[in-house]
N, CA, C and O atoms as a CHARMM CRD file, in Angstrom:
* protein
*
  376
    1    1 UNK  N      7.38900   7.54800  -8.69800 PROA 1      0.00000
    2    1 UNK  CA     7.47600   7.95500  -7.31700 PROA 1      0.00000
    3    1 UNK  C      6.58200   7.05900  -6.47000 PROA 1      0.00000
    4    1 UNK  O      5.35300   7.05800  -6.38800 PROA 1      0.00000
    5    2 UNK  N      7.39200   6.37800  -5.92400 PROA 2      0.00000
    6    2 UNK  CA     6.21700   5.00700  -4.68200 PROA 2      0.00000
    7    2 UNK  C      6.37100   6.12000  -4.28100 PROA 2      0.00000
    8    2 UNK  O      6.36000   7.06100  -5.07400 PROA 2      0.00000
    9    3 UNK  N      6.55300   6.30100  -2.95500 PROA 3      0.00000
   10    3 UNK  CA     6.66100   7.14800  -1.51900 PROA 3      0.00000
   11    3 UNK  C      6.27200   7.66900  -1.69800 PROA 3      0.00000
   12    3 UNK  O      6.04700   8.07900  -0.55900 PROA 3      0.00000
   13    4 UNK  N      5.58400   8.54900  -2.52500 PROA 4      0.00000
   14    4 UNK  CA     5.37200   9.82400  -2.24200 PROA 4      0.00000
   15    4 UNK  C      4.18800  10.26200  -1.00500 PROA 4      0.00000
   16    4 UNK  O      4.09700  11.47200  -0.80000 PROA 4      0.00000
   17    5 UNK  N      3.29900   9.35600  -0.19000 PROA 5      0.00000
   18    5 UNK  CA     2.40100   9.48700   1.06400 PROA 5      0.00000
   19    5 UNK  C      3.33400   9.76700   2.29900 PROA 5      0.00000
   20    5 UNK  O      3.44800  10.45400   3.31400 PROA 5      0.00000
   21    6 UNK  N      4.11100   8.47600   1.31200 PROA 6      0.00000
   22    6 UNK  CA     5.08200   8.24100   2.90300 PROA 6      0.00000
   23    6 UNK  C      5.91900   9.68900   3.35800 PROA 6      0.00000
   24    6 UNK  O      5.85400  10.10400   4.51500 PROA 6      0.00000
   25    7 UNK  N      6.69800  10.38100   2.30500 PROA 7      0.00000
   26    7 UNK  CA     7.33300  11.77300   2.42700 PROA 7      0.00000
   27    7 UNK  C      6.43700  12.36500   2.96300 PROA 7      0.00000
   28    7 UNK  O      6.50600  12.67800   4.15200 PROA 7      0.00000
   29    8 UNK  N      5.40000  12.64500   2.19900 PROA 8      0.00000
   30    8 UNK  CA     4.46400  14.07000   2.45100 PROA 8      0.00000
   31    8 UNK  C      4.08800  13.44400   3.44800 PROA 8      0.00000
   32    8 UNK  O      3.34300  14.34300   3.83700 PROA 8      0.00000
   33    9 UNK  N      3.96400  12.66900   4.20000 PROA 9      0.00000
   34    9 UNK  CA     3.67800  12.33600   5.65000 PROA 9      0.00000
   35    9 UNK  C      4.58500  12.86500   7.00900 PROA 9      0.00000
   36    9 UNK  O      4.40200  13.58000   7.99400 PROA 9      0.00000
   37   10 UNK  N      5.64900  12.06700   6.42600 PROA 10     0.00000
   38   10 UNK  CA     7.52600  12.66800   7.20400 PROA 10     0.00000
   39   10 UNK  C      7.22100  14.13900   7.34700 PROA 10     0.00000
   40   10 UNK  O      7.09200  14.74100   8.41300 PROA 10     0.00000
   41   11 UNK  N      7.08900  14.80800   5.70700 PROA 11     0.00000
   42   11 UNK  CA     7.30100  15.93900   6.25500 PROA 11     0.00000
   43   11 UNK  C      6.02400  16.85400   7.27800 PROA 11     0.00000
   44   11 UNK  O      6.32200  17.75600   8.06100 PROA 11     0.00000
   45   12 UNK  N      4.54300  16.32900   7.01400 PROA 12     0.00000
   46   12 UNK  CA     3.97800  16.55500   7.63800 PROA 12     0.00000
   47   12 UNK  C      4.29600  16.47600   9.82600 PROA 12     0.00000
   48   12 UNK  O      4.07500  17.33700  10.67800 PROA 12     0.00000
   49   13 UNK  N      4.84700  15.09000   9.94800 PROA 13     0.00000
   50   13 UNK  CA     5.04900  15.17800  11.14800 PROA 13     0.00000
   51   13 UNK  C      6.48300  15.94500  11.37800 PROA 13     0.00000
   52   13 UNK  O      6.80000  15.72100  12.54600 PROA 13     0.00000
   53   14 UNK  N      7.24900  16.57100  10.88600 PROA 14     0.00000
   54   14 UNK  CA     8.01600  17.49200  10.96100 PROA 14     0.00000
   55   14 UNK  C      7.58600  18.39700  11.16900 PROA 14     0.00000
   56   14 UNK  O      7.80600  18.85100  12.29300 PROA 14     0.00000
   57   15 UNK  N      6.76200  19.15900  10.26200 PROA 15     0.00000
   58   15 UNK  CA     5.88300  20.48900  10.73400 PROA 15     0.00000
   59   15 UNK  C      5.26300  20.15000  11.80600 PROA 15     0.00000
   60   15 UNK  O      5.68600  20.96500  12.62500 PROA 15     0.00000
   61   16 UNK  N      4.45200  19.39900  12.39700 PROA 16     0.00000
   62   16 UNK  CA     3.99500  19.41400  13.37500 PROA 16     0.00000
   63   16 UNK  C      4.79000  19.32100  14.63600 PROA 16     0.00000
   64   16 UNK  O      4.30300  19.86300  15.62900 PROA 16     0.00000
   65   17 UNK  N      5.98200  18.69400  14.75000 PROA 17     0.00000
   66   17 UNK  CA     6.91200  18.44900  15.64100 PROA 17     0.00000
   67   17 UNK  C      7.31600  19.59500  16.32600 PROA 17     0.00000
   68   17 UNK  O      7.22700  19.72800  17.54600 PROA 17     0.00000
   69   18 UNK  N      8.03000  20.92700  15.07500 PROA 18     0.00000
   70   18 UNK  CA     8.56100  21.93400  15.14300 PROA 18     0.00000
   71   18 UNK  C      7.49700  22.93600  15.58400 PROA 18     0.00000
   72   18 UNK  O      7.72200  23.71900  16.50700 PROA 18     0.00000
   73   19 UNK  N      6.14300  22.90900  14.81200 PROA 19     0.00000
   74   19 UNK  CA     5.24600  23.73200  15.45500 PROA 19     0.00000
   75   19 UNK  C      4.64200  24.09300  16.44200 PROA 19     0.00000
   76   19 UNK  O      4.28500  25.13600  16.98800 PROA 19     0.00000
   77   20 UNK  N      4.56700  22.50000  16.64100 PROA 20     0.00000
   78   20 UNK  CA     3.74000  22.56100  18.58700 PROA 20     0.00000
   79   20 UNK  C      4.87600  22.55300  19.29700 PROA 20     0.00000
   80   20 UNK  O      5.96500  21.98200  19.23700 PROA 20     0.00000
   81   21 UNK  N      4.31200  23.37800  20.02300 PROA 21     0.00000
   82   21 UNK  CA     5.89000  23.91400  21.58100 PROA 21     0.00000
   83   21 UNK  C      5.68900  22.30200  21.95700 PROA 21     0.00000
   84   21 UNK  O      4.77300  21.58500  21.55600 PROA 21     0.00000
   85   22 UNK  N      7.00100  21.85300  23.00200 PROA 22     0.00000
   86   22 UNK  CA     7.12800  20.85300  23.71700 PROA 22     0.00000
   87   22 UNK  C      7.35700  19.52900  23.16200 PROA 22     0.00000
   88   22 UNK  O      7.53500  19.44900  21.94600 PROA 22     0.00000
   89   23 UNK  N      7.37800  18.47100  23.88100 PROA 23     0.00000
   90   23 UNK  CA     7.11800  16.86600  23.38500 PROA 23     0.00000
   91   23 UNK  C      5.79000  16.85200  23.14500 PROA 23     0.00000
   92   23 UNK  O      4.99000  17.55300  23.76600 PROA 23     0.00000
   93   24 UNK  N      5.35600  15.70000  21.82800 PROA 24     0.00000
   94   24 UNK  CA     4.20200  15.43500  21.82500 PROA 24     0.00000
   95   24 UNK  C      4.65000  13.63100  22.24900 PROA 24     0.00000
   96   24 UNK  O      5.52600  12.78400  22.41900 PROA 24     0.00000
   97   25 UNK  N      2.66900  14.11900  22.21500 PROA 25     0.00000
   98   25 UNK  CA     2.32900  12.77600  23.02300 PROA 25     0.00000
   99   25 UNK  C      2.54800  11.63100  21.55100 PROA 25     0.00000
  100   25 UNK  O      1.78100  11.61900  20.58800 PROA 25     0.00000
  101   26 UNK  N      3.75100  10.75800  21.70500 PROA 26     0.00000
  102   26 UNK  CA     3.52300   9.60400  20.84500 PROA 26     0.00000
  103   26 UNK  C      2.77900   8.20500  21.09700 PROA 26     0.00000
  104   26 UNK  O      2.41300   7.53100  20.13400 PROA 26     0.00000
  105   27 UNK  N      2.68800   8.02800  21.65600 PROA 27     0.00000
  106   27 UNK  CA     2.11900   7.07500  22.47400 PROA 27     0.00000
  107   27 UNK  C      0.47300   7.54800  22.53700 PROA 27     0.00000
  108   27 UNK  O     -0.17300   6.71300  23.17100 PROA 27     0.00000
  109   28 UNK  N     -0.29600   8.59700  22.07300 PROA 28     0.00000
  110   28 UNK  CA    -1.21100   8.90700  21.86400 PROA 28     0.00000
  111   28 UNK  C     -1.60300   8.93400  20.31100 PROA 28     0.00000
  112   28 UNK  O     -2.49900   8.50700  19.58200 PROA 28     0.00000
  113   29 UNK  N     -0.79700   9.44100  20.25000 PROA 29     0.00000
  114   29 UNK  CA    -0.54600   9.63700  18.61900 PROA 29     0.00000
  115   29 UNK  C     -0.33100   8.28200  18.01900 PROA 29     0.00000
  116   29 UNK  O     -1.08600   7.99400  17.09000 PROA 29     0.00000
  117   30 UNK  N      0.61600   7.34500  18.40400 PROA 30     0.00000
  118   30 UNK  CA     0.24800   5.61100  17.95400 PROA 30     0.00000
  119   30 UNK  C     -0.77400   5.19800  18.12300 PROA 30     0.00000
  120   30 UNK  O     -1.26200   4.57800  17.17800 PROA 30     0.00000
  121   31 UNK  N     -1.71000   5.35800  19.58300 PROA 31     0.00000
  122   31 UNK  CA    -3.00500   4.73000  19.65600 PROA 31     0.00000
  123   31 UNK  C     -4.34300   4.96400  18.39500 PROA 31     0.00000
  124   31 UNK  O     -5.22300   4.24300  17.92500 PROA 31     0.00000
  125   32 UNK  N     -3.83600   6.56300  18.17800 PROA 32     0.00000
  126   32 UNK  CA    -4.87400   6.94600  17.17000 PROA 32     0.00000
  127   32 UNK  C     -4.74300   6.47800  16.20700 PROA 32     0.00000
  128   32 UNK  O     -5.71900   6.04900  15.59100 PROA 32     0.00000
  129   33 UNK  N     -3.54400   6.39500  15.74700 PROA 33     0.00000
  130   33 UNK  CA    -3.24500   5.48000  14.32600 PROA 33     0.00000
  131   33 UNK  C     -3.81900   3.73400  14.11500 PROA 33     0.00000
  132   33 UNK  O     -4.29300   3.01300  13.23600 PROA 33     0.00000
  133   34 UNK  N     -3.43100   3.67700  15.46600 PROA 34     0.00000
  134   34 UNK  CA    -3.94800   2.26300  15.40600 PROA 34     0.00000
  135   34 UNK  C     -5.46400   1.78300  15.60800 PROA 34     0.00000
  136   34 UNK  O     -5.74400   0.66000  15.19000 PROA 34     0.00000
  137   35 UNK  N     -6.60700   2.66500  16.30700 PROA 35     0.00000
  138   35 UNK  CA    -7.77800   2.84600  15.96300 PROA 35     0.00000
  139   35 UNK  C     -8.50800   3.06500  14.43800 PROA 35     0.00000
  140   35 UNK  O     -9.50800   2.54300  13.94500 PROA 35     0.00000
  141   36 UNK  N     -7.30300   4.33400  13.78900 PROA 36     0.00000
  142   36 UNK  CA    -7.72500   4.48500  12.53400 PROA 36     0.00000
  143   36 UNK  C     -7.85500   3.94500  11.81400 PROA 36     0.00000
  144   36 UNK  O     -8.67200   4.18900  10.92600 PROA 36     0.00000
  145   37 UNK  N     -6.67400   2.37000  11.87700 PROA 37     0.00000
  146   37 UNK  CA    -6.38000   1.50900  10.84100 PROA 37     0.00000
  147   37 UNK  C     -7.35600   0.38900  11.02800 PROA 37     0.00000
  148   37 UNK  O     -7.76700  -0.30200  10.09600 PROA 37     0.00000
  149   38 UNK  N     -7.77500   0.22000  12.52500 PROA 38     0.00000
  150   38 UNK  CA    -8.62300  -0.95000  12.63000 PROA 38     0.00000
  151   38 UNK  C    -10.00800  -0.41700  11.95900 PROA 38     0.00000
  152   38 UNK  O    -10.39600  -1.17600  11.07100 PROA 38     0.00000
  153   39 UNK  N    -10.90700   0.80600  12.19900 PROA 39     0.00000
  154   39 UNK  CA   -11.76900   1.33400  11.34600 PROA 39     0.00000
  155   39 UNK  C    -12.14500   0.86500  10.39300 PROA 39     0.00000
  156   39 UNK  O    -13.11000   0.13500  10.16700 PROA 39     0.00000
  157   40 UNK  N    -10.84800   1.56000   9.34700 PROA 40     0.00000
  158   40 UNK  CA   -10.77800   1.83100   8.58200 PROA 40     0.00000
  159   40 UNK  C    -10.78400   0.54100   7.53600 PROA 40     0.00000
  160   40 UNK  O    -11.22800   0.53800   6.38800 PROA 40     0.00000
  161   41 UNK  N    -10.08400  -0.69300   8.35200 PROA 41     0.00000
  162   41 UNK  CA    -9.86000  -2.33800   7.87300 PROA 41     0.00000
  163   41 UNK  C    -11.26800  -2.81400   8.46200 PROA 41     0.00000
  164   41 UNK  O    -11.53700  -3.71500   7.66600 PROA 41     0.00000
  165   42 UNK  N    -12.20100  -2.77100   9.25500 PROA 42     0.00000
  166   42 UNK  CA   -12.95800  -2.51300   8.95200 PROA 42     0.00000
  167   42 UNK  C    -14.13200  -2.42100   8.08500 PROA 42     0.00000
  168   42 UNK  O    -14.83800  -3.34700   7.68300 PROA 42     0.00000
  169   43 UNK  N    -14.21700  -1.39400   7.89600 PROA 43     0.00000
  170   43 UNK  CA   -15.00800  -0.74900   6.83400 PROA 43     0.00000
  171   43 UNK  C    -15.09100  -1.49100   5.41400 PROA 43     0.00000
  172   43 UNK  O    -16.03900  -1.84100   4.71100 PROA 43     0.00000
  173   44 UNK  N    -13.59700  -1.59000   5.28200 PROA 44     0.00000
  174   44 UNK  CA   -13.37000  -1.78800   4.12400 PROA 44     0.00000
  175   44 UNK  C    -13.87000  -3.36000   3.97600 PROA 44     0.00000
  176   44 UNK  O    -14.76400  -3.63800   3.17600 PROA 44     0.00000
  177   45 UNK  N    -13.28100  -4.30300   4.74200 PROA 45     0.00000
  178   45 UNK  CA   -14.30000  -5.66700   5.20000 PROA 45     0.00000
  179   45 UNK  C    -15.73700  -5.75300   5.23000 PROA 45     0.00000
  180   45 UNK  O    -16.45100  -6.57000   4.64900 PROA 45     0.00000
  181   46 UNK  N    -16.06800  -4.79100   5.99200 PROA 46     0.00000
  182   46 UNK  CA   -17.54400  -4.97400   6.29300 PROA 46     0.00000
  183   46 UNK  C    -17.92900  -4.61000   4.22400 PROA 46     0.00000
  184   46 UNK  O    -18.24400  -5.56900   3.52000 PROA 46     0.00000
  185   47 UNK  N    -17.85600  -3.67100   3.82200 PROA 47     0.00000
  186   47 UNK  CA   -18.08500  -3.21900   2.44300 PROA 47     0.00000
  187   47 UNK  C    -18.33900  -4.68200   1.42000 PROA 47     0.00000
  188   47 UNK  O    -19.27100  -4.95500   0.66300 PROA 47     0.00000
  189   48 UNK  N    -17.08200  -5.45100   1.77200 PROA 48     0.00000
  190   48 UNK  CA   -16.69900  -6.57100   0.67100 PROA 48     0.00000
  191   48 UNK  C    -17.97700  -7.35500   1.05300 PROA 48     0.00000
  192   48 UNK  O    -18.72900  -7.75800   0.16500 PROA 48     0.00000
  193   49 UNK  N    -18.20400  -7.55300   2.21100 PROA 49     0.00000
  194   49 UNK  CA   -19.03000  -8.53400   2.76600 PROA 49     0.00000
  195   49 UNK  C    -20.64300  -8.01300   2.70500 PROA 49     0.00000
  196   49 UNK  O    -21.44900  -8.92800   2.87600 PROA 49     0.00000
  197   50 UNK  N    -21.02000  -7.14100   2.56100 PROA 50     0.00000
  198   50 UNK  CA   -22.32500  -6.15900   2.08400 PROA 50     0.00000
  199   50 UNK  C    -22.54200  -6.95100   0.38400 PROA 50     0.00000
  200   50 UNK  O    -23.33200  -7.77700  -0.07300 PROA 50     0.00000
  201   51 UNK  N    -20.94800  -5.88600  -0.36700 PROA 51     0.00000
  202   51 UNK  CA   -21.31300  -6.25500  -1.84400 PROA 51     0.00000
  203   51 UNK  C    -21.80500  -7.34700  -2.34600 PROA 51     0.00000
  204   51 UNK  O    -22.82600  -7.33100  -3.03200 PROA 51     0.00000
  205   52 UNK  N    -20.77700  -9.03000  -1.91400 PROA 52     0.00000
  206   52 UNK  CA   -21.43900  -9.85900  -2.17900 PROA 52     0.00000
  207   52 UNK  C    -20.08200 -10.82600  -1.31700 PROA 52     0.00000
  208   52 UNK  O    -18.94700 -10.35600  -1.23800 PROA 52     0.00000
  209   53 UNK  N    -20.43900 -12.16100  -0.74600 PROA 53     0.00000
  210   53 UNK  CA   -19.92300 -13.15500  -0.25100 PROA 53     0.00000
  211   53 UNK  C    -18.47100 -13.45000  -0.80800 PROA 53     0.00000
  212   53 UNK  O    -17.40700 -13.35400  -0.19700 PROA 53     0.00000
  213   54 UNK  N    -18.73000 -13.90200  -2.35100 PROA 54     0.00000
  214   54 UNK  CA   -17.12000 -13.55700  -2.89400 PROA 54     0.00000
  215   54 UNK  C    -16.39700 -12.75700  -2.52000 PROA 54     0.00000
  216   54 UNK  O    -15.21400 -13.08000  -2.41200 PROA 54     0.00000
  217   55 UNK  N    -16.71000 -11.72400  -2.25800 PROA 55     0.00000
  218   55 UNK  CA   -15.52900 -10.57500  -2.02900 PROA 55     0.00000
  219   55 UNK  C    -14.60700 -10.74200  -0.64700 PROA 55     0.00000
  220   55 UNK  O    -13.54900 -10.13200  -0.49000 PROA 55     0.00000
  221   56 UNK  N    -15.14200 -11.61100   0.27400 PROA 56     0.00000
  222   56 UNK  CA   -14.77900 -11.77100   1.28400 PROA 56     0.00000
  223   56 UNK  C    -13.37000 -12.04000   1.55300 PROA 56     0.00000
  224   56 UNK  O    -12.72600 -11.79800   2.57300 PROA 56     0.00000
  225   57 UNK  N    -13.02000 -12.56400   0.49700 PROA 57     0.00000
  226   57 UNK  CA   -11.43300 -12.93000   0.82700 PROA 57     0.00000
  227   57 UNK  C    -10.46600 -11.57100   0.48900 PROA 57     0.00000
  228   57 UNK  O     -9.68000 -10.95100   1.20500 PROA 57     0.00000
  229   58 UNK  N    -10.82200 -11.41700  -0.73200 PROA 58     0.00000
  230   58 UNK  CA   -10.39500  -9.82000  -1.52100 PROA 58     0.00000
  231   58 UNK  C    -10.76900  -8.35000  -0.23500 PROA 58     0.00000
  232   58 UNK  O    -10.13600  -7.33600   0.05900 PROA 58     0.00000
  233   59 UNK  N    -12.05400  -8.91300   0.22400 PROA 59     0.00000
  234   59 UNK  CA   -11.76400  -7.74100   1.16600 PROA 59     0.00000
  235   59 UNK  C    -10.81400  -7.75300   2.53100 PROA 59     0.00000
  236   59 UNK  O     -9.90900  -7.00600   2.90300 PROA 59     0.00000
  237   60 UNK  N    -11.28700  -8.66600   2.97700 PROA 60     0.00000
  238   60 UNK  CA   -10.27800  -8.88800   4.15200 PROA 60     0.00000
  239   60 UNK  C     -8.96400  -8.31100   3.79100 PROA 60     0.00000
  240   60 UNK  O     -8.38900  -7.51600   4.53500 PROA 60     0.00000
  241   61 UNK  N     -8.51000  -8.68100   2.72100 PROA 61     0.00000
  242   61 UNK  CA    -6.87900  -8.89000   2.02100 PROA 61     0.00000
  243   61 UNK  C     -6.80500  -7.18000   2.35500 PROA 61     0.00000
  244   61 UNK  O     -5.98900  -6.72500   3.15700 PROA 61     0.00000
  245   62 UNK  N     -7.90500  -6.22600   1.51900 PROA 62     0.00000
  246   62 UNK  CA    -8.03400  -5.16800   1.22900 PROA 62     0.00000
  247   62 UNK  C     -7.74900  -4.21600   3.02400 PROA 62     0.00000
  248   62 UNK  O     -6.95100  -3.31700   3.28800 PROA 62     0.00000
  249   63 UNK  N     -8.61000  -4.80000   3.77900 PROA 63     0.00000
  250   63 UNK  CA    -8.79000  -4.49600   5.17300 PROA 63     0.00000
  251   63 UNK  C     -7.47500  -4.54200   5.81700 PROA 63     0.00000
  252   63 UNK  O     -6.95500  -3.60900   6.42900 PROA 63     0.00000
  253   64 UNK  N     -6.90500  -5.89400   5.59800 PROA 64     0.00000
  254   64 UNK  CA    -5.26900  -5.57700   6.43200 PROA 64     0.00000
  255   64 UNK  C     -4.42800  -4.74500   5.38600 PROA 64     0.00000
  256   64 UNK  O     -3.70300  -4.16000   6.19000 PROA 64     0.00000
  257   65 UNK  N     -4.09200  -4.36500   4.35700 PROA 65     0.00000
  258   65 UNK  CA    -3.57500  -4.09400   3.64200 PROA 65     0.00000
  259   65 UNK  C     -3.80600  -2.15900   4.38000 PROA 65     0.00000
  260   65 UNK  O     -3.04000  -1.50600   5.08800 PROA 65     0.00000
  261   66 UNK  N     -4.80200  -1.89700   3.95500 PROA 66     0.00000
  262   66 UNK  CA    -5.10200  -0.41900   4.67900 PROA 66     0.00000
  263   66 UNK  C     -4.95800  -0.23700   5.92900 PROA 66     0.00000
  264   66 UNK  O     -4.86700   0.91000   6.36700 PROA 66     0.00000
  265   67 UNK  N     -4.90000  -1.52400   6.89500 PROA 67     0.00000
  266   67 UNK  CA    -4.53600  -1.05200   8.56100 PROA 67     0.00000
  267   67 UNK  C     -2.94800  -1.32300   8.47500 PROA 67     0.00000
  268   67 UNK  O     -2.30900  -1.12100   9.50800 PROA 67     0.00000
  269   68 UNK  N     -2.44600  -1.64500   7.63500 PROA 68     0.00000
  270   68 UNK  CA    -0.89700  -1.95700   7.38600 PROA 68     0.00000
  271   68 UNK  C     -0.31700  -0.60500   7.29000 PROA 68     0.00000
  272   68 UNK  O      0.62000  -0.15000   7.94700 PROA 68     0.00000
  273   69 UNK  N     -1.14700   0.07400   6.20300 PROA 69     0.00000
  274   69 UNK  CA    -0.40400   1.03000   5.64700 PROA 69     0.00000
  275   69 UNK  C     -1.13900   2.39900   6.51300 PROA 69     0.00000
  276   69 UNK  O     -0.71400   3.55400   6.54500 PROA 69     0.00000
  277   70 UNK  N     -1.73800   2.12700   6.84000 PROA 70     0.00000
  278   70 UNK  CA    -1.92000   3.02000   8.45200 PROA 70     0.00000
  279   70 UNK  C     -1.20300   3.34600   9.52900 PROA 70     0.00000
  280   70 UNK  O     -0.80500   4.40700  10.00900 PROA 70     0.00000
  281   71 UNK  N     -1.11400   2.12400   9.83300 PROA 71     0.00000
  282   71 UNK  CA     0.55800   1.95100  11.09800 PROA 71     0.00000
  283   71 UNK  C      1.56700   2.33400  10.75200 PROA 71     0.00000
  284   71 UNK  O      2.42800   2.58200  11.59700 PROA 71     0.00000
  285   72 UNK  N      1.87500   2.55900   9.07100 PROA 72     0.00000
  286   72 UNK  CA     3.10700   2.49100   8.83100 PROA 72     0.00000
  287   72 UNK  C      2.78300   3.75300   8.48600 PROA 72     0.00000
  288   72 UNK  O      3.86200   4.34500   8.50000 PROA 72     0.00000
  289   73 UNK  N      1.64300   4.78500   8.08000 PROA 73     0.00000
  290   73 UNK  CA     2.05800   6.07300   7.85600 PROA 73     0.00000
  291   73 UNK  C      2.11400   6.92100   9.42700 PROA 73     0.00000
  292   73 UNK  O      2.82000   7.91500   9.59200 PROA 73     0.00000
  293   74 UNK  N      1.24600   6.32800  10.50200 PROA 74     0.00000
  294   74 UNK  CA     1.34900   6.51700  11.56500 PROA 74     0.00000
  295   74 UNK  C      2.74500   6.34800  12.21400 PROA 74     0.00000
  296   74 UNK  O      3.05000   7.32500  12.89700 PROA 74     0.00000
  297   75 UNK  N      3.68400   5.34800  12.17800 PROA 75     0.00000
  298   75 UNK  CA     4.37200   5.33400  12.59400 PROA 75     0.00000
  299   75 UNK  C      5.35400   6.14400  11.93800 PROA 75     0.00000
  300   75 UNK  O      6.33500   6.29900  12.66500 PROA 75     0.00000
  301   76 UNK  N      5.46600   6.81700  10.63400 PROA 76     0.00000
  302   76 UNK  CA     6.29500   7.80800  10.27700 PROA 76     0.00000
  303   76 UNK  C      6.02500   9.12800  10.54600 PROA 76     0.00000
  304   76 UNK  O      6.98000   9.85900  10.28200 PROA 76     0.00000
  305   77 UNK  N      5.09800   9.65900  10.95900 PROA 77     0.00000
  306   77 UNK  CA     4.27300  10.57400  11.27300 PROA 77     0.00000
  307   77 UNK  C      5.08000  11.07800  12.79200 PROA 77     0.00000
  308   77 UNK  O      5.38200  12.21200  13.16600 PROA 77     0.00000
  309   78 UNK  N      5.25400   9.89600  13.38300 PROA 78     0.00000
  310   78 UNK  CA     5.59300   9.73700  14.73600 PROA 78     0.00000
  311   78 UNK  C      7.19200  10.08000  14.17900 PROA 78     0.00000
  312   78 UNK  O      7.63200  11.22900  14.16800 PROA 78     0.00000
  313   79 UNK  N      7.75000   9.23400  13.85500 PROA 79     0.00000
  314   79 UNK  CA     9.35300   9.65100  13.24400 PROA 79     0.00000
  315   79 UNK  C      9.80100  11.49000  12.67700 PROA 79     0.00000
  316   79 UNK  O     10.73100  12.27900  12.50600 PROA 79     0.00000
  317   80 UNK  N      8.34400  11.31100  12.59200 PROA 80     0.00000
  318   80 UNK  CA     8.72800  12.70500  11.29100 PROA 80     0.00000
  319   80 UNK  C      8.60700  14.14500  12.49000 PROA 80     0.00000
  320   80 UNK  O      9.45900  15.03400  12.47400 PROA 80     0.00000
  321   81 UNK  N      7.16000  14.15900  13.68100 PROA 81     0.00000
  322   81 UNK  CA     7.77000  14.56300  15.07800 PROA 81     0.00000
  323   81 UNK  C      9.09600  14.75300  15.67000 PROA 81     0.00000
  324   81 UNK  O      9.51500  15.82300  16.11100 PROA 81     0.00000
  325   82 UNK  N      9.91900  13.29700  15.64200 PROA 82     0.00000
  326   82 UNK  CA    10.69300  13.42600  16.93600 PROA 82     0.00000
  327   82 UNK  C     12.04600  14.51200  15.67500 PROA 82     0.00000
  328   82 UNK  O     12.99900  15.11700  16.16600 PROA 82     0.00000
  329   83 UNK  N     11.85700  14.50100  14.64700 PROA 83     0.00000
  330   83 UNK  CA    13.11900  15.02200  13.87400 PROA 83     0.00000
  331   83 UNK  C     12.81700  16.32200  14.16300 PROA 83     0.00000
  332   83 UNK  O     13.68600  17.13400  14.48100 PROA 83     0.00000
  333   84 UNK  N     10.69300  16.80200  14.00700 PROA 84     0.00000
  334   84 UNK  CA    10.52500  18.78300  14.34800 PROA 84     0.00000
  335   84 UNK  C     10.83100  18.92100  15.56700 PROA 84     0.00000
  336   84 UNK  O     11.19700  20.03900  15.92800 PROA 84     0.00000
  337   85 UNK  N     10.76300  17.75300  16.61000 PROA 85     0.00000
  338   85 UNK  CA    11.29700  18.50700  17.79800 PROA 85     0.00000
  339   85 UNK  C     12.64700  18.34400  18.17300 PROA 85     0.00000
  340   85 UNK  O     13.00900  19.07500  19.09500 PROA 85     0.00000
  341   86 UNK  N     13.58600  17.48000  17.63900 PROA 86     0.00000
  342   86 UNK  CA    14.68900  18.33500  17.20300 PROA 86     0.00000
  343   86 UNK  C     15.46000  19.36500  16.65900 PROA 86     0.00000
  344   86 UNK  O     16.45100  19.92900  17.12300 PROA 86     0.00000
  345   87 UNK  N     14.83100  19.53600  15.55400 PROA 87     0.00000
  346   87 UNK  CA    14.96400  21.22500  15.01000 PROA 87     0.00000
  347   87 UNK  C     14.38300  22.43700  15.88600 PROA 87     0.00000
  348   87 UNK  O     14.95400  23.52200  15.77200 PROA 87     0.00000
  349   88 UNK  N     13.55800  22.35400  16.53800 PROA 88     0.00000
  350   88 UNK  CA    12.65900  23.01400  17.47200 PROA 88     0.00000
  351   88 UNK  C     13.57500  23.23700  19.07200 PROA 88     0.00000
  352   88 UNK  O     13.37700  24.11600  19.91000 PROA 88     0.00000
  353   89 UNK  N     14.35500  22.38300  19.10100 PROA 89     0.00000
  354   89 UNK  CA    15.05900  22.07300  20.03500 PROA 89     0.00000
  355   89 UNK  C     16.56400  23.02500  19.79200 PROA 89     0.00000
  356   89 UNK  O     17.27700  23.82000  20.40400 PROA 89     0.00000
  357   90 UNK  N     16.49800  22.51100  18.80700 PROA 90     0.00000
  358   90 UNK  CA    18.19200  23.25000  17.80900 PROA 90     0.00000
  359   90 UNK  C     18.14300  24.54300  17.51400 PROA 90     0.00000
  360   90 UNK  O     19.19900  25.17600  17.52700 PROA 90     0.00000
  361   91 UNK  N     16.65200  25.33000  17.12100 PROA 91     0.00000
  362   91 UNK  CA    16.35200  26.86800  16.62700 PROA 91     0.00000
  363   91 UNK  C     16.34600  27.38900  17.94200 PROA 91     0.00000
  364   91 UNK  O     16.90800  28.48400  17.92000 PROA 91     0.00000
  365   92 UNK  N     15.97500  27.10200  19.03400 PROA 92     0.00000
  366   92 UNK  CA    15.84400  27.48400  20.50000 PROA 92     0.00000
  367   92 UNK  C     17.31200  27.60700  20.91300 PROA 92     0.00000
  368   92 UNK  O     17.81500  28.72400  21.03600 PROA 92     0.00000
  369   93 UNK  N     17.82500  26.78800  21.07200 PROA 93     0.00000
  370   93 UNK  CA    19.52800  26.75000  21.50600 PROA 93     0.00000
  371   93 UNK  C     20.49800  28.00700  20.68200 PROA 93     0.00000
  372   93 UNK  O     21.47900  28.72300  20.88200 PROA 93     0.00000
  373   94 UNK  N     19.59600  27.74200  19.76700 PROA 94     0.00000
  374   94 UNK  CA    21.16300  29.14800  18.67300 PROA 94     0.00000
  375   94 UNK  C     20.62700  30.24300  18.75400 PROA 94     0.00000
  376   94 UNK  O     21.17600  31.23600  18.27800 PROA 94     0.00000
């Protein structure tokens, strides 16, 4: 099972979609993701570069690699929304 973040993500922004009344803010919700990932790439950089000089390349690598897969759980997160507020949209109507 690769995916399996990526699902339990989907379905996470599904529940959230359907749960909170209204549109959410995506465009808020991208920004945060994209703060998180820079952090977080980051961190993980600054770390390599603490441990020892070698690591520098390995971390960097490490750093975009985690703001990659940030955006991309962020941006499903965001996908996985617009589907609860469709259903949310659809349980209201019937």
């Amino acid at each position: 099972m690769a995916f399996e973040l990526e699902i339990i993500t989907i379905v996470i922004g599904v529940i959230y979609g359907y749960l909170k009344p209204g549109k959410e803010d995506r465009k808020a919700l991208l920004k945060k993701g994209v703060l998180i990932g820079i952090i977080l790439g980051l961190i993980f950089t600054g770390l390599g570069l603490l441990v020892n000089i070698k690591f520098l390349l390995v971390s960097t690598v490490v750093g975009l690699v985690i703001f990659i897969e940030v955006i991309l759980l962020a941006v499903l997160f965001i996908a996985g929304t617009f589907i609860g507020d469709w259903i949310e949209e659809k349980s209201k109507a019937a």
